[in-house]
N, C-alpha and C positions, 0 to 999 in steps of 0.2 A: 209459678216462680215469680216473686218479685223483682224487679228490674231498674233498673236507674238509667233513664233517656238519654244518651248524647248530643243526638242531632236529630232533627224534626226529621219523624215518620210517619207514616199511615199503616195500619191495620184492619183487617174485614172485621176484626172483632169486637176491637176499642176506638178506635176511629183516629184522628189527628191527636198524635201525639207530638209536645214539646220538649226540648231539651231542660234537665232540671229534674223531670217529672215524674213521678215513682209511679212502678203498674203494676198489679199485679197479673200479670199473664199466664197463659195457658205455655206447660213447658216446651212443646215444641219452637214454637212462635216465640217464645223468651229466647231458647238457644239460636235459632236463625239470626236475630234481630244482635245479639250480641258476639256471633260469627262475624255479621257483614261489617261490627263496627258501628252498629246504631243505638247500644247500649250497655250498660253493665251490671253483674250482680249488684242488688242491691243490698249492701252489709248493715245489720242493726244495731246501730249503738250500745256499746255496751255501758249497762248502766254503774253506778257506781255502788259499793258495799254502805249499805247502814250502818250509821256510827253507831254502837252499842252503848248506852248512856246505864249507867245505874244510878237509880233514883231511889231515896229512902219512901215509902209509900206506911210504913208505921203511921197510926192513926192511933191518937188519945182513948183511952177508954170511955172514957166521961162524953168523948165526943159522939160513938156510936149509940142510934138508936136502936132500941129494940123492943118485940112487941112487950115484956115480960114489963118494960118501964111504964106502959101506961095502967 
């Protein structure tokens, strides 16, 4: 489970962790850590929608090569 630090901790697994600091932990050791108040889920950004653009991609005839022209 990912996690988002609150307050300096230690862990036998991950070792010295600081506030700020994303982990990704083992779920037991995530849910304790965020029981006692020393962390939070960490939530992923949601990204944002692609602007859908249409573009004309028409190409000249004259412009396309092919083998048939040499």
């Amino acid at each position: 489970m990912k996690v988002k630090i609150t307050e300096k901790c230690y862990t036998g697994t991950q070792g010295n962790m600081f506030a700020g600091e994303e982990h990704d932990l083992d779920d037991k050791i995530a849910e304790k850590l965020i029981a006692r108040g020393y962390a939070e889920a960490a939530v992923a950004p949601k990204r944002a929608k692609k602007k859908f653009s249409l573009s004309n991609r028409a190409v000249d005839e004259a412009e396309v090569a092919t083998p048939e022209d040499d």
